[in-house]
C-alpha positions as CSV (number, residue, x, y, z in Angstrom):
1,X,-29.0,-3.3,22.8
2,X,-30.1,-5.2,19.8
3,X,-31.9,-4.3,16.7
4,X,-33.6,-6.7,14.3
5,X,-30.7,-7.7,12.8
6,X,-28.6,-8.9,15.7
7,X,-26.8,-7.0,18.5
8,X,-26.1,-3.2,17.4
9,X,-22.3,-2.3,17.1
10,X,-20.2,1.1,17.6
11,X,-19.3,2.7,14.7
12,X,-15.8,2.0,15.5
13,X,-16.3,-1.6,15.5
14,X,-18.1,-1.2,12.6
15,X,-15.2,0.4,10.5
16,X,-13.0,-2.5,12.4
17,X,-14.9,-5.0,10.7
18,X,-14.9,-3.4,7.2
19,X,-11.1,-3.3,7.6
20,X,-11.1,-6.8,8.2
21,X,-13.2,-8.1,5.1
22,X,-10.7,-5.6,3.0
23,X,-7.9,-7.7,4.7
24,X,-9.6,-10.9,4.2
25,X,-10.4,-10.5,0.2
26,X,-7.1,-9.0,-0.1
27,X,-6.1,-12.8,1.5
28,X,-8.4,-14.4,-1.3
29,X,-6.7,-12.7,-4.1
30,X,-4.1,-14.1,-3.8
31,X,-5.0,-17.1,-4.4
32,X,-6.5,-15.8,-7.5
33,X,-4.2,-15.8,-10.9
34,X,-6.5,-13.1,-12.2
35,X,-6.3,-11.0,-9.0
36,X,-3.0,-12.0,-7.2
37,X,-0.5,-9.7,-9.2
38,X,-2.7,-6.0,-8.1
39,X,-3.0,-7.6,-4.7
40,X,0.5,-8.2,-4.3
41,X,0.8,-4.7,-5.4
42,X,-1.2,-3.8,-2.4
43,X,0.2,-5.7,0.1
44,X,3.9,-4.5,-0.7
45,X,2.6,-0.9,-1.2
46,X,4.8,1.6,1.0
47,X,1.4,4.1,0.5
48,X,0.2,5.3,3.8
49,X,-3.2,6.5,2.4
50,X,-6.7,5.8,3.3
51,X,-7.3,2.2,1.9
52,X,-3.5,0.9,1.7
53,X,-2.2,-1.9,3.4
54,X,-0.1,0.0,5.9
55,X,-3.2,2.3,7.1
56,X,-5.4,-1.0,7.2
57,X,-2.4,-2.5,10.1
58,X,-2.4,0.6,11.7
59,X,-6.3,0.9,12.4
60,X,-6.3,-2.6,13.0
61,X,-3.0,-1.6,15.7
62,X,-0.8,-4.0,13.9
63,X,2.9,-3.5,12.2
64,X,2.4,-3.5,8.9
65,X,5.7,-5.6,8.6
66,X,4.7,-8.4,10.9
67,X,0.9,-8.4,9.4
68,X,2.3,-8.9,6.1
69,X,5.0,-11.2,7.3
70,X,2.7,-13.0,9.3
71,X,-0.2,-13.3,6.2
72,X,2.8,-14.4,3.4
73,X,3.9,-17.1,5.7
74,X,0.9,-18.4,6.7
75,X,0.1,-18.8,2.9
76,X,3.6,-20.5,2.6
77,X,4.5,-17.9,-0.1
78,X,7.6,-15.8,-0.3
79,X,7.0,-12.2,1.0
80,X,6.8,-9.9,-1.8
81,X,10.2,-7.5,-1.9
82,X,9.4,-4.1,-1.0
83,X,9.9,-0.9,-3.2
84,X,11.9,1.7,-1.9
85,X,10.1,4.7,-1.9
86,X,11.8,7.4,-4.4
């Protein structure tokens, strides 16, 4: 089915896709000086939450650890170190 706008999605594939622009500015600050240091902060975050870095890999059925390995390395930038949780 399509509606005005283009063909309709599932909510599910919508939610996909907002997980995926929330990935993909996450990529774009770090390019940023003014926004790299709270997304580096994000992308090492051990928080499982709604909105962290490791629920975003696990809707998106990824690892967390080979996303982020996988992101930091295709950016040709050292992976951030990873706080132990306390």
């Amino acid at each position: 089915m399509h509606t005005a706008s283009g063909p309709s999605t599932t909510e599910g594939e919508a939610e996909l896709s907002l997980w995926v622009a929330v990935l993909e500015q996450a990529i774009a600050d770090l390019a940023n000086p003014k926004t790299r240091e709270p997304a580096l902060l994000w992308f090492r975050s051990t928080r499982k939450g709604i909105g962290s870095f490791i629920f975003l890999a696990d809707t998106l059925n990824q690892c967390p650890n080979k996303l982020r390995r996988q992101i930091f390395t295709s950016l040709r930038q050292p992976i951030p170190c990873m706080r132990l949780a306390a």
